[in-house]
N, C-alpha and C positions, 0 to 999 in steps of 0.2 A: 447728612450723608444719604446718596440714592441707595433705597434698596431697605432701608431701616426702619425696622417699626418695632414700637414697643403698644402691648394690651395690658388691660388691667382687668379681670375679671371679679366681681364677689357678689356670693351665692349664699344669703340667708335663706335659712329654714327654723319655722316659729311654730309650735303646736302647744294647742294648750286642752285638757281631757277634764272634766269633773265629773263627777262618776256618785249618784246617790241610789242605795241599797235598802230598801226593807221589808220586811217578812212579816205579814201577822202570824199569829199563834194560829190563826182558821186556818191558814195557808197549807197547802200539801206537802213541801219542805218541813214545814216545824211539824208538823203531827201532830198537833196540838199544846209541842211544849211552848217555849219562851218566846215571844215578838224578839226581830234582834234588827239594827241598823247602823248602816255603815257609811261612810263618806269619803272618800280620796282623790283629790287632786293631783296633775303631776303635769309639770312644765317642762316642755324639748325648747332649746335652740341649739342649732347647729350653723357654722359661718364654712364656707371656702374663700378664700381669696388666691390668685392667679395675675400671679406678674409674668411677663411671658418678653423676652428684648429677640427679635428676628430679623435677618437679615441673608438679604438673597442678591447673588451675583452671577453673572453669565463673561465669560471672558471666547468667543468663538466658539466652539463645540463643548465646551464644558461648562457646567452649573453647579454655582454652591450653595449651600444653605444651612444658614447658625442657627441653630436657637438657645437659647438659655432661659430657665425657669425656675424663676421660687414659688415656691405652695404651699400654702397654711391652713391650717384646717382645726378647729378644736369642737365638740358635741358636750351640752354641760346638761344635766339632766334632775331635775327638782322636783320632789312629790311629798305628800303627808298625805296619812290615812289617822281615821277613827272610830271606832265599832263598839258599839253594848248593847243591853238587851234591858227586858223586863223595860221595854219604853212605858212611862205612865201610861199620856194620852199617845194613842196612834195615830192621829192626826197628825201627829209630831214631823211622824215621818226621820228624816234626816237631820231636821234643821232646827232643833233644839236640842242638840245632844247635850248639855250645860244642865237639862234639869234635876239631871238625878246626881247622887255622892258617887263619885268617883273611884272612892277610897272602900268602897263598898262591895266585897266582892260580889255578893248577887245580881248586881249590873254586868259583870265580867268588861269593863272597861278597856278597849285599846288603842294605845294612842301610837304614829311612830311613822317620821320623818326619813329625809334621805336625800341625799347628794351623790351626785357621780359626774367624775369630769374626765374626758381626755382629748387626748392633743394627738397630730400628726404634723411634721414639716418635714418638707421635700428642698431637694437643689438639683435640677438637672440641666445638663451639655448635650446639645444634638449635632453631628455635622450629615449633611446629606450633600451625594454628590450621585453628577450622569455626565456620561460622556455620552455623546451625541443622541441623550434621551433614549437610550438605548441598552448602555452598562451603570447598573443602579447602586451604589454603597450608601448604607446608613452606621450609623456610630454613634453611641449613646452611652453617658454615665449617669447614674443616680444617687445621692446621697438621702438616706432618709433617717428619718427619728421621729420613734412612738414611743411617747410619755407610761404606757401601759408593762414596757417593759424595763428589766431590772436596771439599777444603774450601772454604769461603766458599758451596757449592754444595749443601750437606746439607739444607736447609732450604725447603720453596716452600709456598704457599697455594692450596688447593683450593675455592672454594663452588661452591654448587648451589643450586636452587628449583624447585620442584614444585606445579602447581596442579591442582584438581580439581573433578572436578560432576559430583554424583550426581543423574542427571535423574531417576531414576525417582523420588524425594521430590518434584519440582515438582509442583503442582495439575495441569496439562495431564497428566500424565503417571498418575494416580488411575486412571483408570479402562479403563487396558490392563493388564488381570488376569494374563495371561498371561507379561508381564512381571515377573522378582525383581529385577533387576539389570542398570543400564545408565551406568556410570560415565567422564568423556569424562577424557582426562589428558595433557596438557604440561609437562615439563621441561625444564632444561637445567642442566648443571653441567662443572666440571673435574675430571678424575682423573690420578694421576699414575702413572708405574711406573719402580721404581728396581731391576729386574731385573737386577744387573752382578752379578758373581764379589766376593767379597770382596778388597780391594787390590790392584781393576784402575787404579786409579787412580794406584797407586804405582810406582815405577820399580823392578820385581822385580831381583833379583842371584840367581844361580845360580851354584854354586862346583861348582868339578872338579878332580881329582887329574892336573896336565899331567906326564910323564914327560921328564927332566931331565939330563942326565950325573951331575948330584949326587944322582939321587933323583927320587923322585915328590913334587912341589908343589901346593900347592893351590894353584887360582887363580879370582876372582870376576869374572863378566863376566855381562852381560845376555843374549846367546844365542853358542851356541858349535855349530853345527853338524857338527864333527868329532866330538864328544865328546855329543850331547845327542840325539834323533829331535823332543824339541820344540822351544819355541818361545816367549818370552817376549815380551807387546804391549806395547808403546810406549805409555807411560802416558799417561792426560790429567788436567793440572792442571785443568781448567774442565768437567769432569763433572758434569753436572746432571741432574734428573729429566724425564723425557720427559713431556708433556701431552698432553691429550687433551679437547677442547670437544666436549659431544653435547649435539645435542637428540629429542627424545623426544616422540613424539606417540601415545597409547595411545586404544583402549576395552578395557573391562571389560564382559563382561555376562554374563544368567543366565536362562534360562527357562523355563520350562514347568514350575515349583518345583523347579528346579533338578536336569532331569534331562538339560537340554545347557548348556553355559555352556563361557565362556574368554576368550583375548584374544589382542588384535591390538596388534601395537608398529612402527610406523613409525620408522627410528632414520636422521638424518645427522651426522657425527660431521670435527672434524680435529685431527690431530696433530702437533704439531713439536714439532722436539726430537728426534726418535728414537735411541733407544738403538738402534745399528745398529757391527757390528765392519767396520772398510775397511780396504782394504787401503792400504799404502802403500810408496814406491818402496824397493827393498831398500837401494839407497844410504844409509838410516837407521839400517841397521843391525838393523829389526825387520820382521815380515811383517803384521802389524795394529795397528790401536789401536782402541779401542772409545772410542766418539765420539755427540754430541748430532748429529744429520744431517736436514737439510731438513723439509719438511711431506707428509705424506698427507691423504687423504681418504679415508673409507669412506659405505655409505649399505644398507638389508636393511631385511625385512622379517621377522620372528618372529609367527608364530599357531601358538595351544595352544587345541584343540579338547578340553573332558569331554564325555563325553555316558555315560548309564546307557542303554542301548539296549532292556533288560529288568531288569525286577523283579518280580517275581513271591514267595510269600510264602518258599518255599526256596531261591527262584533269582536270583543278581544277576549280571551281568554289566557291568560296567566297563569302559571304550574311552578312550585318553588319545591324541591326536595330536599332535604337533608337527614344525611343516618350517619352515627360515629360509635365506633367500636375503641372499648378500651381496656385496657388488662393492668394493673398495680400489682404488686411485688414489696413484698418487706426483705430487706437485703440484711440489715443490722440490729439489733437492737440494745439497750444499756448497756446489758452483758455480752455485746459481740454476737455471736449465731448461736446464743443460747434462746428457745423460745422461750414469752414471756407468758404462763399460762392462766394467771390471775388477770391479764389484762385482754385475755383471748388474741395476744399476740402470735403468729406464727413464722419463724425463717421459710421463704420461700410461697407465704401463700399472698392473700390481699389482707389490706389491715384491718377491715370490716366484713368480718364474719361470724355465724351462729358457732356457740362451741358447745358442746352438750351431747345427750344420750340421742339416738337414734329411734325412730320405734320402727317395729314390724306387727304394724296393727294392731286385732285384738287375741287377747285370751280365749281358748275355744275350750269348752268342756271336753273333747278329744285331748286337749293339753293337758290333761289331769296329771299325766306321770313326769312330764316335764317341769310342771309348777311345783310340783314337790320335792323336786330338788333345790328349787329357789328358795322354798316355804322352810326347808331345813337349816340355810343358812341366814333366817331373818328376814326374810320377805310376807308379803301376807297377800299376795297373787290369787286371784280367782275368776269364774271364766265372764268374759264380759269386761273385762280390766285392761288397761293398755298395755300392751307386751314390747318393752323393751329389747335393746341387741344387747346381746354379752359378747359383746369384741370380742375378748378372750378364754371363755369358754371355761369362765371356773366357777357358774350356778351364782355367780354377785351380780349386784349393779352397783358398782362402786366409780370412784374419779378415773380408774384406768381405763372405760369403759365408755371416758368421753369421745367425743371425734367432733372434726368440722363438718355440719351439717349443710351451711352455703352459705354465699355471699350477698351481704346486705345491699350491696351496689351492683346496679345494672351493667351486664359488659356491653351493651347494645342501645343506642337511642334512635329514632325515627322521628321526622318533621315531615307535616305534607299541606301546605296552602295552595290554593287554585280561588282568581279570583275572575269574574267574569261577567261584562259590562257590553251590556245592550243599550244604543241610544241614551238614557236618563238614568236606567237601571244598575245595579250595581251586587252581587252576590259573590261573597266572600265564607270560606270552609277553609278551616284551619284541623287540623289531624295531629296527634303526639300520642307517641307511644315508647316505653320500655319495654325491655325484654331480659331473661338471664339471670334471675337474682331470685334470692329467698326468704320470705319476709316469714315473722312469725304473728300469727292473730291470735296468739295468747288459750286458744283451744277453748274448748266446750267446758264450764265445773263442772255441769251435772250434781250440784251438792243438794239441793231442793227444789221444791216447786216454785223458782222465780220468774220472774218475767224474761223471756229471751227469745230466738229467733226457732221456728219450727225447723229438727233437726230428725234426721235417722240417729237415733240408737239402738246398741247392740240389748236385745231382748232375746228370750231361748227361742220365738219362733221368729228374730228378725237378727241370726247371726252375722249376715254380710252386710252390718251397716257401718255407719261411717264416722259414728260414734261411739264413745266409751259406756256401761250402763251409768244410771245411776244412783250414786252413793251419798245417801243424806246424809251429813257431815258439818260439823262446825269447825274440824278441824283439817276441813282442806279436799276430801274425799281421794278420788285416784292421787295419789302422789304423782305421777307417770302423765296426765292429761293434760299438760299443755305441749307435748311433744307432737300431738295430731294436730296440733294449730301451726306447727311449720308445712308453707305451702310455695311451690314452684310460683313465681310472678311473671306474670307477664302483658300487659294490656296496650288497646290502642282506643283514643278518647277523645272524643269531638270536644275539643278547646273550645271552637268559636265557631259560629255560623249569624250571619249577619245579612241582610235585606236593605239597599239605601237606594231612594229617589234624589239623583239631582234636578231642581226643576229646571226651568228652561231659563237661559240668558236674558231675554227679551220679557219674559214674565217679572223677574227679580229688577231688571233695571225699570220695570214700567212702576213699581214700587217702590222706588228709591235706595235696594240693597244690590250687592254686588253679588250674592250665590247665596241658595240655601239648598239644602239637604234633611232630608227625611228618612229617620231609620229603627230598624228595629233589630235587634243583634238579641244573641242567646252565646251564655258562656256555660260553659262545661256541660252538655248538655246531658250528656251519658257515654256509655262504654260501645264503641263496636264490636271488641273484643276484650275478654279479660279472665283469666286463667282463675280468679276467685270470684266468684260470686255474688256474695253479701257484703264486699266491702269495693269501698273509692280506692281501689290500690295507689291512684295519684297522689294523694292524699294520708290515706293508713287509716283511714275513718270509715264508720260503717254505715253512715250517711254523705250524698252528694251534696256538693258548694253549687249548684245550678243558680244562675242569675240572666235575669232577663232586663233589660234596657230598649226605653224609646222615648229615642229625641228629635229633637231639630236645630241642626243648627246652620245659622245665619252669618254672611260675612260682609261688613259696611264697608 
């Protein structure tokens, strides 16, 4: 049949990690105490497969086009670990762990395996249709199933549709020369996301060796907090896949033969469903369950500016922009537009937010008759200490007293590449930055003389500093001091910058290859701007990922 094709695609991925660990007793980690060494391996494969049947037809001004697609995919994942200590000989290293008694607790002995498998398969119908390449309809259904969710639940239905018009092919539109490209576009569809842990859904068992008069017994139990630091969630039978309805309002355009062009995407979108982990009352016996949870809304705006700003016959220069602004919305939650305040849920705000006490700096010795009304009711406030809000004005700091302090997610993103080629030469700047959002850096202890970053704190002749005093303590010091670690974010951060010689045509063929290139690239190099200081806001680390590369590479 003209017009018909069938692909076949499959995409393995094979990784395999071995991983050997050891400590001597001299080492700065033990401190002298125990040698300890460890060993674990762990094997990835992951397959796709992609059957894909297509077929395209033209009948005078109109075109059609089928597709239909099956898609499989499963990720199976294998590892064992084993760790003890008081190694005899240190030579040993990792690869005699067999010499000492096992059974022996002064080895502290650890052995312990593991499996994880899951699956996705897909079925999807596309029709695509133009009338005179000019009026565009797409149409698409999706059937999917991920093994990671509950049964009876594995399976939901996805479509979508998409129309289009390309104005600049109207007759009106002839004779604005200046114009390439002016395309108007509406969408809407459903997507789904089955984002859970492999056999969250199932009611996990975890066994421990309990100690006995007769012996050490194993024993099975769903969480055991004597014996465990985790934590196993409360399964859910009725785990389904979370959804998501968006519609989509686009231009496309291009001018001036295409030396500025891009697009604009108006997006309103909602979710229910959500895959969201809550808490629930210990009385159950578990600390979470991961759960389908209420509706969101979201609603942003994404524009991607090209433009060639110069071209010239050796010289081009390239400018890519892009900034997208976005706003969430929690619409519903379990209980309907009750907020959910243990999971710092809010009706009406975003779903990730700081929730907690507020500060207003510090404690001032001037505050004396102030803090004494707090001190009356249970507080132990003094000057130099961090001074909390009392929202409501009754001398506590109590859970009434919480409030939303900001938002974890950026409403704001910025892109900025410019690349720019002299003759052989080749220099590429890449720029990304967030804005809008509130991240918490866990604040200053000030409990001891530790090692840590040189700070202002507040002393009686260094009242306006920027820190808490401090309080030797073992048990925690200012109660109130991580609340100065919430800080306004916002940064913009050299990604990439990159240097490459292409050499000459006539050089590479005089030597039998077809091109080569010489380069030297820098990744994340540092901040041009960034509202905190001491930390990679990219990141949340208070150290940079800075890397540097230099290659060459050759094409036969």
């Amino acid at each position: 049949l003209m017009g018909l094709q069938w692909k076949t695609q499959f995409g393995p991925d094979f990784r395999y990690y071995r991983r050997g660990n050891f400590l001597d007793a001299s080492s700065i980690s033990r401190a002298g105490g125990n040698n300890t060494a460890s060993r674990s391996d762990e094997r990835h494969f992951a397959w796709t497969l992609d059957n894909m049947l297509l077929y395209n037809k033209s009948i005078k001004d109109h075109t059609f086009g089928i597709t239909l697609l099956q898609s499989a995919s499963k990720v199976n994942n294998e590892s064992s670990s084993m760790s003890e200590s008081n190694v005899p000989i240190p030579s040993f290293l990792w690869n005699n762990m067999g010499a000492v008694d096992i059974t022996d607790t002064k080895y502290g002995v650890g052995i312990g395996t593991g499996l994880s498998e899951s699956a996705l398969s897909s079925y999807m119908a596309r029709i695509n249709y133009s009338f005179k390449d000019r009026y565009l309809l797409t149409a698409s259904a999706r059937w999917d199933g991920a093994s990671v969710l509950a049964e009876g639940n594995k399976w939901d239905f996805f479509p979508s549709m998409a129309l289009g018009w390309r104005m600049e092919q109207e007759e009106f539109m002839k004779n604005v020369t200046w114009l390439d490209q002016l395309k108007l576009r509406v969408g809407v569809g459903v997507t789904g996301n089955a984002a859970v842990s492999p056999y969250g859904t199932l009611g996990v068992i975890s066994s421990y060796w309990m100690p006995f008069s007769t012996g050490n017994s194993q024993i099975l139990v769903t969480n055991e907090p004597y014996y465990s630091s985790g934590s196993n969630a409360m399964p859910n039978k009725n785990l389904g896949w979370e959804k998501t309805t968006q519609w989509n309002f686009g231009i496309d355009f291009s001018f001036l033969k295409g030396r500025i062009g891009g697009t604009i995407d108006l997006y309103t979108s909602k979710t229910k469903d959500l895959l969201l982990s809550m808490s629930v009352p210990s009385l159950s016996g578990y600390p979470s369950m991961m759960s389908n949870v209420g509706q969101t809304k979201n609603k942003g705006i994404e524009v991607t500016i090209n433009a060639i700003p110069v071209m010239t016959k050796d010289f081009i220069w390239n400018s890519n922009l892009n900034f997208a602004w976005q706003k969430d919305e929690i619409v519903e939650l379990a209980n309907g537009k009750e907020d959910d305040i243990n999971n710092a849920w809010f009706i009406g705000e975003s779903i990730a937010v700081h929730y907690g006490y507020e500060a207003d700096g510090l404690w001032q010795e001037s505050d004396a008759a102030e803090m004494a009304k707090f001190n009356e009711n249970g507080a132990k406030f003094s000057a130099g200490m961090v001074k909390p809000v009392d929202q409501n004005g009754d001398y506590k700091i109590d859970a009434d007293d919480r409030v939303i302090i900001g938002n974890k997610n950026p409403r704001f993103t910025a892109g900025w590449s410019n690349s720019f080629s002299w003759k052989g030469l080749e220099l590429l700047l890449e720029l990304q930055g967030r804005f809008g959002y509130t991240i918490s850096t866990g604040g200053e202890g000030q409990l001891g003389m530790y090692q840590q970053r040189e700070i202002s704190y507040w002393r009686p002749d260094n009242t306006g500093a920027d820190w808490q005093k401090p309080i030797y303590s073992q048990a925690g010091g200012d109660p109130y001091a991580g609340l100065l670690g919430f800080k306004d974010a916002s940064f913009i951060k050299i990604r990439n910058l990159s240097l490459a010689y292409n050499f000459d045509k006539s050089i590479c063929n005089a030597i039998g290859i077809n091109g080569a290139k010489l380069y030297v690239q820098g990744r994340n190099l540092g901040m041009l701007y960034s509202s905190v200081d001491f930390m990679d806001l990219d990141t949340g680390a208070t150290f940079f990922n800075r890397g540097f590369t230099v290659g060459l590479q050759v094409e036969f």
